[in-house]
N, C-alpha and C positions, 0 to 999 in steps of 0.2 A: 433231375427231379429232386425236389426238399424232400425233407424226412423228419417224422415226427416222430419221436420215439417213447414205449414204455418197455423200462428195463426189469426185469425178476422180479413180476408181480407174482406174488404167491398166495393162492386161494385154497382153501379148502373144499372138497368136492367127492362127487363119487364117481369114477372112472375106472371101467377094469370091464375083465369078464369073468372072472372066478366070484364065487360064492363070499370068499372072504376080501377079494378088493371090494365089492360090493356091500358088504356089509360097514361098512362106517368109512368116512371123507378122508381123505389122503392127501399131503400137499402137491399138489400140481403149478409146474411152474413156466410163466409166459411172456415171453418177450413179442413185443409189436413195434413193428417198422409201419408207420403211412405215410403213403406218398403222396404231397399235394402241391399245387402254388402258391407257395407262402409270401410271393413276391409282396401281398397289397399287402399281408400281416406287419411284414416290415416296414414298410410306409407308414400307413395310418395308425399304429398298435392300440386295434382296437379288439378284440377278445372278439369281436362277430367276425371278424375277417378271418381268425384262427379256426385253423381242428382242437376243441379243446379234448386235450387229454385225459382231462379230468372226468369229463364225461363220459369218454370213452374205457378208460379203464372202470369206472361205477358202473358200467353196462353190461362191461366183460364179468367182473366181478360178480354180479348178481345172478348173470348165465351160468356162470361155472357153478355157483353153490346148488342152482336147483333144476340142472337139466340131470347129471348122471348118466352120463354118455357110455357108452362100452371101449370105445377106441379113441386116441389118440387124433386120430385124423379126422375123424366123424364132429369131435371139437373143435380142432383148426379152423375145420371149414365153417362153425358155427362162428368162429370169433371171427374170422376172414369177412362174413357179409354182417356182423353188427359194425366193423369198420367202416365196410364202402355203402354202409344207409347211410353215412354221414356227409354235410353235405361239405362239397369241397373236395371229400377224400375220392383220386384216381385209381389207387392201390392197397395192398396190403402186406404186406410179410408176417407170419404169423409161428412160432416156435412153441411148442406144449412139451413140455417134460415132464416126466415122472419118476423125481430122484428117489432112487434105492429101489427101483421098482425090476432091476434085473442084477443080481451077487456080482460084485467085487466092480458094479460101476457105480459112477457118482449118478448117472441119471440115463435115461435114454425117452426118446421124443421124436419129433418129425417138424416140420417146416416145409411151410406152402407159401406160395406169393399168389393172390386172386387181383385180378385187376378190372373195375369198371369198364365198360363197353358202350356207354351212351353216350 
């Protein structure tokens, strides 16, 4: 399967469960894997035959700043189906990090893969 990828797009947002994550946007950080046939992309290179990325992360980006999720996951899976409404896209891989959000690591996060069914 292709792979489209966005690497450590970093947003600012509100994610946490405590009073003080809550209280003002924290960097949260996202890597996206999509899976699609990019076969005719390569053929014709016309930007309608692509997943554009660009889109896609403008989309994610705009989620992140104004949902204010509680967890981790609850997000993934938000960015997991802004992915697969696109059209083209089969899959998704989805990584959410919250660096310095637990002492003496660089980041801790989760990762999901959601995959179209139609």
């Amino acid at each position: 399967m292709d792979q489209v990828f966005i690497k450590d797009l970093l947003v600012r947002g509100i994610i946490g469960i405590s009073d003080l994550e809550r209280s003002q946007p924290q960097d949260i950080v996202i890597n996206i894997t999509i899976y699609a046939d990019l076969h005719k992309a390569g053929e014709t290179d016309r930007i309608e035959d692509c997943v554009n990325y660009r889109t896609v992360a403008k989309k994610v980006y705009a989620h992140v700043e104004k949902i204010g999720r509680y967890t981790v996951e609850a997000l993934a899976a938000d960015i997991a189906s802004i992915c697969l409404a696109e059209p083209g896209v089969q899959g998704a891989k989805v990584r959410v990090e919250k660096p310095g959000a637990v002492r003496f690591s660089r980041s801790v996060g989760v990762e999901i893969e959601r995959f179209n069914h139609r």
